[in-house]
Each structure stands twice: as C-alpha cells, then as structure tokens.
C-alpha positions as CSV (number, residue, x, y, z in Angstrom):
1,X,64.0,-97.9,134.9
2,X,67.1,-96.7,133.7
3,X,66.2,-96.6,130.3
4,X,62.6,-95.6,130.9
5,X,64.7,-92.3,132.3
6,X,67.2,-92.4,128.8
7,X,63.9,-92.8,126.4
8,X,62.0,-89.6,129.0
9,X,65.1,-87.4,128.8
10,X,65.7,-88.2,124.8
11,X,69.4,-89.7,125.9
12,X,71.3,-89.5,122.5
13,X,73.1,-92.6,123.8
14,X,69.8,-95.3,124.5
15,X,70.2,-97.2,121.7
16,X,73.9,-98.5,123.2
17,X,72.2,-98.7,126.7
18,X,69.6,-101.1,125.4
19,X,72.1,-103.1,123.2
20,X,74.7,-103.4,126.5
21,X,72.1,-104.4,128.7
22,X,70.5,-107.0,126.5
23,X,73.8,-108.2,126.1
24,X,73.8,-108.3,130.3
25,X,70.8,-110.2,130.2
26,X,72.5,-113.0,128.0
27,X,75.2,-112.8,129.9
28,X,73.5,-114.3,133.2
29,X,70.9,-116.8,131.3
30,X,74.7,-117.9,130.0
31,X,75.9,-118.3,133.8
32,X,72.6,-119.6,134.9
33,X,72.1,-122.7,132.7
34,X,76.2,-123.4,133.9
35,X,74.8,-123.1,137.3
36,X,72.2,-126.3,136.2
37,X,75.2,-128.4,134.9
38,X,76.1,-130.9,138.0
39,X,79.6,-131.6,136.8
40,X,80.3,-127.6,136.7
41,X,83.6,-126.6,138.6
42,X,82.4,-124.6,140.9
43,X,85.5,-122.7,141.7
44,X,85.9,-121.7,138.0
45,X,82.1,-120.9,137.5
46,X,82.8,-118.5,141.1
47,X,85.8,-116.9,139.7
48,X,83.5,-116.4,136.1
49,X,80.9,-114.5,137.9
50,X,83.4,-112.6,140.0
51,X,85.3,-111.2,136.3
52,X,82.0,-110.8,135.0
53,X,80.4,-108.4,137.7
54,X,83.8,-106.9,137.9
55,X,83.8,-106.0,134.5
56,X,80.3,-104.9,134.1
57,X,80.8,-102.7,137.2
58,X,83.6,-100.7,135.8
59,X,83.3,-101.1,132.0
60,X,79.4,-100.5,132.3
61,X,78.2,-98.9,135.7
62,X,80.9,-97.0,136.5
63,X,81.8,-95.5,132.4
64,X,78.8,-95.7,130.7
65,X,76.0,-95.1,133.2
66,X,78.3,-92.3,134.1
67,X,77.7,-90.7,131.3
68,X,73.9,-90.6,131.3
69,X,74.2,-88.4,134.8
70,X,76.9,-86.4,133.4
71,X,74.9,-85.5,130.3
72,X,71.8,-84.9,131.9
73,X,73.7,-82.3,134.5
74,X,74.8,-80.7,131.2
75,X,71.6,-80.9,129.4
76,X,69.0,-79.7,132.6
77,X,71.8,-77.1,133.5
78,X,72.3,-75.7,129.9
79,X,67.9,-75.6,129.4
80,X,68.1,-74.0,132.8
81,X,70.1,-71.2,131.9
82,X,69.4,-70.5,127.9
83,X,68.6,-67.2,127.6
84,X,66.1,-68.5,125.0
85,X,64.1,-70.9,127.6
C-alpha cells in the first residue's frame, strides 16, 4: 500500500522504500526459519526481535516514512497554490 501511494504520488524517494522494505522482508524470513530451529535460545531470539522492531520503528517508520507525509504536505500544498495550476 505504501508504496502503491509513493509510485501514484511520483515519490522521488521509492526506489529506497522498495530496497528498505525488501530488506524488511529478509529480515523476518531470517527470524522465522530461527524460530524453526528447536535448540534456539529463546531469550536471545526475544531480545533479537525486540532490537529489530525497535530499530525498524525508529530508523524506518518513524525517519523515513516521515518523509513521504512530509513531502507530499509540501508537494499537494505547493500544486495547490502555484499561481500557474
């Protein structure tokens, strides 16, 4: 969805987006086929997930993602009042 709304809005920053979240997607098959191994430490595997959602949440969600909704307020609000538009 997100990047549906990055490709719609011509998003100078999709190609990052899609890179990042691929990346993402990795990074969970990753934590997933630990999850099968039955000798896993579970505590370790629960502190993993914990860094890696906290990281994703501020280094991701909260920066980059920001950035799409602050360049889209700029973008609608600058077509909105061009004197040329």
């Amino acid at each position: 969805m997100e990047e549906q709304y990055c490709e719609e809005y011509a998003y100078p920053g999709i190609t990052a987006q899609i890179n990042a979240h691929k990346q993402y997607q990795s990074d969970i098959m990753q934590i997933m086929h630990k999850m099968t191994n039955p000798r896993i430490d579970i505590d370790m595997l629960s502190e993993e997930v914990a860094n890696f959602s906290m990281n994703w949440l501020t280094r991701h969600i909260l920066s980059e993602d920001k950035k799409i909704g602050e360049w889209y307020k700029k973008t609608r609000h600058e077509k909105q009042w061009s004197p040329t538009a």
